[in-house]
N, C-alpha and C positions, 0 to 999 in steps of 0.2 A: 606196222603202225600206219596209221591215215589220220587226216587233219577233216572235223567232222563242224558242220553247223549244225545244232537242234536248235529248231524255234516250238516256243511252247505256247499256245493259246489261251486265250483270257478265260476261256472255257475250263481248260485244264487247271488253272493256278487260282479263280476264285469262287467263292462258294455264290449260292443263286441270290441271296440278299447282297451282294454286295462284301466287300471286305476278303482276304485273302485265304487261301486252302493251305495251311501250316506245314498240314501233315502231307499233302502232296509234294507241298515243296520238297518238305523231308525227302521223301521217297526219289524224285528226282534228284536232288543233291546226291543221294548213296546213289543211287548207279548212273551219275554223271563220275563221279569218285572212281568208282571201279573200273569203268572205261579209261579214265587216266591212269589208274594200276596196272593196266593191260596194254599202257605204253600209244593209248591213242591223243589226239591233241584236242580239246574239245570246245569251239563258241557256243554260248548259249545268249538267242536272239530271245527276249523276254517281252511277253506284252503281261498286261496287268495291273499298270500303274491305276490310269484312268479306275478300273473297276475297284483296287483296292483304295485311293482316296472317293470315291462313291459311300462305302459302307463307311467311313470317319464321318463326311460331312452329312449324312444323315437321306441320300437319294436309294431311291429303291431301284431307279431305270435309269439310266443314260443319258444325261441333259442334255438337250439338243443346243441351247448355246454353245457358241467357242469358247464366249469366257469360262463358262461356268465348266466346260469337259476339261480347260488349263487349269482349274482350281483344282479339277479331281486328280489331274494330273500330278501336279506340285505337291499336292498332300500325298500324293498315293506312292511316288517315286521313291521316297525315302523309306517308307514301310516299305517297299517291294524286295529294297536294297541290304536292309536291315536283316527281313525274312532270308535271304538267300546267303547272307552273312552269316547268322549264327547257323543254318543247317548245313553247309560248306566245311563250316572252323569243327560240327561236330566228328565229321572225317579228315581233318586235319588239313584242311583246304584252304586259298586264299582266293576272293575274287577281287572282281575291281570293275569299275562303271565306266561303260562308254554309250556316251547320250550322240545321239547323229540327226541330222537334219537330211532332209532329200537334198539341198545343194551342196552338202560337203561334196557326193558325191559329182557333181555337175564341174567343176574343179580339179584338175589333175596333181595340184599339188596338195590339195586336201586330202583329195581321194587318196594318196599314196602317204601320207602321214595317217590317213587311219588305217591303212595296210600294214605301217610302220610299228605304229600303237600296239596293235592287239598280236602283232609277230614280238615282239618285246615280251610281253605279258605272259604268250603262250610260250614264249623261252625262261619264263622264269616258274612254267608250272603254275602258274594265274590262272582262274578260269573268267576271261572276260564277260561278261556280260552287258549285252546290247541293247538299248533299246531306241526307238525314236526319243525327240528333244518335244515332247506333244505340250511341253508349256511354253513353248514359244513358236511351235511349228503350225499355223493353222492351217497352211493345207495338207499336212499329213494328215492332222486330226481329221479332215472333211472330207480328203477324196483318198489318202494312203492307206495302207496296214501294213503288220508286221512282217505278215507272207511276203510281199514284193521286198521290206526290208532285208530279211533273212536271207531271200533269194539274189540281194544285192554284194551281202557280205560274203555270201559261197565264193561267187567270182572274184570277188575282192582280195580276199587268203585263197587263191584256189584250192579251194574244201575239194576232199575226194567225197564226199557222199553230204547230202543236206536231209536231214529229219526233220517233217513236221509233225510235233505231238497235237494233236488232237482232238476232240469229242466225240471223233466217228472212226471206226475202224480204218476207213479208207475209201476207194471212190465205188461206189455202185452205179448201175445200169438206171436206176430209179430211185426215190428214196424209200431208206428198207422201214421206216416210220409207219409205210404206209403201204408198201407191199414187204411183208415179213419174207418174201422167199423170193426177193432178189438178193442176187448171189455178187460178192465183192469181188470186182475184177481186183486180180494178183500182180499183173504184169503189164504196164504200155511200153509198148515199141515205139509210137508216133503218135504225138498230142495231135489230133485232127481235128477237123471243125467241129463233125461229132461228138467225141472225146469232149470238147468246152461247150457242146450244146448239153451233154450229160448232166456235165457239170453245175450249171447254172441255177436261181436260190438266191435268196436273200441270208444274212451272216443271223447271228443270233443279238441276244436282246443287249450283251457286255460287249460281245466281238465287234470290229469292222470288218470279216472278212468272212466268206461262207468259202463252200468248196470250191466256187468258177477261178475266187482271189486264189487259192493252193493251188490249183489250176496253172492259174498264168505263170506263177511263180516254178515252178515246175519248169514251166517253158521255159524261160529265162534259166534257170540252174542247167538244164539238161544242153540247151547251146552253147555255154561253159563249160561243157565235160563232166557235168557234177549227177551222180547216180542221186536218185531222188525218191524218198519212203516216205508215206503219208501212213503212220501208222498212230493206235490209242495212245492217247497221251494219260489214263487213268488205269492200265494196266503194266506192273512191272516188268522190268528185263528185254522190253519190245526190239530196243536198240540192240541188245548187245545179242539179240537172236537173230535177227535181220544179218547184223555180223559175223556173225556167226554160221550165212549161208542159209538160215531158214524162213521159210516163207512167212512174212506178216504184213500185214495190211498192204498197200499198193506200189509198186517199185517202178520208176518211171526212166527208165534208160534213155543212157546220154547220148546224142550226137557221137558217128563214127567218128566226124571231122567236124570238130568243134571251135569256136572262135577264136583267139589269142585274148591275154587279157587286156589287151589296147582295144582290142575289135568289141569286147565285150562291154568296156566301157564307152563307148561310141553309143555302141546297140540300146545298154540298159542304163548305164549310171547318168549322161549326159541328158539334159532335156532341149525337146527339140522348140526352137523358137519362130520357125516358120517352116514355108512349103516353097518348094521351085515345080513346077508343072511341066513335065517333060513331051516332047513327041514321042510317035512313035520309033522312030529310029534310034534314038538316044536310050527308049526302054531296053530296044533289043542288046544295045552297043555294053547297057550296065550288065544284064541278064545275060545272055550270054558270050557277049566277046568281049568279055575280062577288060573292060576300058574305063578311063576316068570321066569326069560330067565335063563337057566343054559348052561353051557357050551357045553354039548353032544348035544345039540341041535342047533348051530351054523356050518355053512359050510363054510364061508366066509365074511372075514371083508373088507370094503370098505370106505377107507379117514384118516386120521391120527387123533385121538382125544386122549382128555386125561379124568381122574377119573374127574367124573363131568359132564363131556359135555353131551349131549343130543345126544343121533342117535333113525334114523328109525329101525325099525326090518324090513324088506322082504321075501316076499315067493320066490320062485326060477323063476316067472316071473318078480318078480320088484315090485313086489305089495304092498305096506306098510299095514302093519298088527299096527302096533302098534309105539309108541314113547316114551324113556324111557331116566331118568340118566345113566349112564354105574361106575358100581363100579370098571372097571380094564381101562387103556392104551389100545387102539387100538394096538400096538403090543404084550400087557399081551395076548390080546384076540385071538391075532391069533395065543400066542402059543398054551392056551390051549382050543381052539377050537374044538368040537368035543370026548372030554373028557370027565371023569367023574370028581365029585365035590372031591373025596378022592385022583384024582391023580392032582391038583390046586398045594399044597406047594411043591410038589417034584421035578414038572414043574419048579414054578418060583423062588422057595425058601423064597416064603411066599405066607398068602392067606388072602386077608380083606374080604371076604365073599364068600360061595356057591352061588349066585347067581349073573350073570352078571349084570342083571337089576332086582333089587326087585318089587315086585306085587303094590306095596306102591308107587314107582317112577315111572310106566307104564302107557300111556295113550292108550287102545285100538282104534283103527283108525277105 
């Protein structure tokens, strides 16, 4: 048995006017079903709302308002829910709705109450279903998708494997639209820069997210240990072949030594609220001698944050080295910045730790 995320594409669930694919749904319902027959546990991350309230409210394209994409939203969520309702109960199935905003994750006791949620659900033979909260969330709707969501929730239930269904087979070397006899890479070992220069492309005319978005998401799944298949989301059985050991569409192998799921939440689910500008000694000291951030080793803080929040660490290009808790204020820090750990209480007139960002809260980048 394995605990499995598929996220399915607006591409995959709605027709090109707008309004929802019934019959795909169908088809997905029955071999999401069969997969739970087969003793596997299964999330399915859903986009589709926005395109199915599109075809109700009468849009042919994708309004570029925030209001008007929350309107499609709101009308669309409940058809989406409805659709996956009755083709679920036709295989004798229950789902159940979970709507998420990017800051649940940014929150640790949220984060772990919707760990809590959908472990519940998939202990009762539920199949959750996920989707962002896009009538209140505007900047998922602006700058997120569902890719980075999906890839949120793998780490979240530590998913053994994350599917993305589709519109394209998988990742090619070019696009095959346009050279018919580029050939679908089967296997990545390491997302490289190449690998995400490949990638790159604008999403389609429903979707927010083109291939570079599967891409990142990838990333993010595979430094949580999560096996990772970009396969059609319009032909059947893909999933349970994949499973089954056989080659389809593109499998993106995980980190030998991948992150904890503390570290992964640092890494992906928290967002980062400033920058600390490092020397160079202090790059070397995070990179490779396994040390926590201390203040002498700081030249410049960058954004207003408080004890708690998350920042980048950077070298004096820009370059993100690392991503950490921060044990002091972004103004603690810039007093003592550049100082030693024994001159901290004299500085502020108190001191919760020698160490900026302990080794423990640190994510190397």
């Amino acid at each position: 048995m394995s605990r499995l995320v598929i996220k399915i594409g607006s591409n995959v669930l709605t027709l090109k006017n707008g309004g929802l694919n019934t019959k795909r749904i169908a088809v997905i319902a029955k071999e999401v079903s069969e997969l739970l027959q087969a003793g596997h546990e299964v999330v399915v991350v859903s986009s589709g709302a926005i395109a199915a309230g599109m075809g109700k409210l009468g849009f042919e394209a994708k309004p570029s308002e925030i209001r008007l994409k929350q309107a499609c939203a709101a009308v669309g969520q409940s058809l989406l829910m409805r659709a996956y309702g009755r083709c679920f109960k036709r295989n004798s199935r229950n789902v159940g709705q979970i709507l998420l905003t990017r800051g649940v994750f940014s929150y640790r006791g949220t984060y772990l109450n919707a760990k809590n949620t959908i472990d519940s659900l998939l202990s009762f033979g539920v199949i959750p279903i996920v989707n962002e909260n896009d009538t209140i969330s505007t900047d998922e709707i602006k700058f997120g998708d569902n890719d980075r969501l999906a890839a949120l929730v793998a780490g979240l239930i530590d998913a053994d494997r994350f599917f993305i269904l589709s519109d394209v087979d998988g990742l090619y070397p070019e696009d095959p639209k346009k050279n018919s006899r580029a050939k679908l890479i089967t296997t990545v070992e390491e997302i490289t820069p190449d690998i995400e220069r490949m990638a790159g492309g604008a999403g389609s005319i429903v979707g927010t997210g083109g291939m570079y978005s599967k891409i990142l998401a990838a990333k993010r799944a595979i430094a949580n240990g999560v096996t990772v298949h970009i396969v059609s989301g319009r032909s059947y059985g893909l999933v349970s072949a994949v499973l089954d050991g056989k080659k389809r569409g593109t499998t993106f192998l995980p980190k030998d030594h991948h992150m904890s799921s503390r570290k992964g939440w640092i890494a992906y689910g928290l967002r980062s609220k400033g920058y600390v500008v490092l020397d160079e000694g202090a790059v070397r000291a995070l990179l490779t001698g396994g040390k926590s951030l201390l203040p002498s080793g700081i030249v410049r803080v960058e954004g207003a944050f408080k004890i708690g929040d998350a920042v980048f660490c950077v070298d004096s290009a820009g370059t993100q080295i690392a991503k950490g808790i921060v044990n002091y204020t972004s103004e603690d820090i810039d007093s003592i910045r550049g100082k030693q750990t024994s001159e901290i209480e004299g500085l502020l007139g108190f001191k919760y730790s020698d160490e900026v960002i302990h080794r423990d809260n640190m994510v190397i980048l």
